[in-house]
C-alpha positions in Angstrom: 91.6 104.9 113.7 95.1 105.2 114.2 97.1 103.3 111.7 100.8 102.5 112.4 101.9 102.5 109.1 99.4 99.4 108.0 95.9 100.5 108.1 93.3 99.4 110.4 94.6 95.9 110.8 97.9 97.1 111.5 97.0 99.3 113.9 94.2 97.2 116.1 96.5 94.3 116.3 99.4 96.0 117.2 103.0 96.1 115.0 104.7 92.8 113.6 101.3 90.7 114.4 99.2 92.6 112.4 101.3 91.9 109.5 101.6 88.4 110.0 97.9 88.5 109.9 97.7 90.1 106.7 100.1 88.1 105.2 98.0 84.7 106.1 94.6 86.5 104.7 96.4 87.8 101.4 98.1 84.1 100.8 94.3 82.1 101.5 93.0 84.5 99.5 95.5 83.5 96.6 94.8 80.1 96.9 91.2 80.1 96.9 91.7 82.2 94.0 93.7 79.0 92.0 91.3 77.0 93.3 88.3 78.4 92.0 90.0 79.0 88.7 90.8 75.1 88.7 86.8 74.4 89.6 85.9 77.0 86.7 88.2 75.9 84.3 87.2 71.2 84.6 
């Protein structure tokens, strides 16, 4: 695989959209992450 500086994401998607992607997937991750915490914690 040939990563552009971003991994395997990065480099399939091509540049700037790759990292928007990322961004979007590290963010839903964080707020599942509160979320469950919140379920966990009632």
């Amino acid at each position: 695989m040939m990563g552009f500086g971003y991994g395997g994401y990065g480099g399939m998607m091509g540049g700037g959209f790759g990292v928007i992607i990322m961004t979007i997937v590290v963010i839903d991750l964080i707020l599942l992450g509160i979320w469950l915490y919140k379920q966990i914690n009632k």
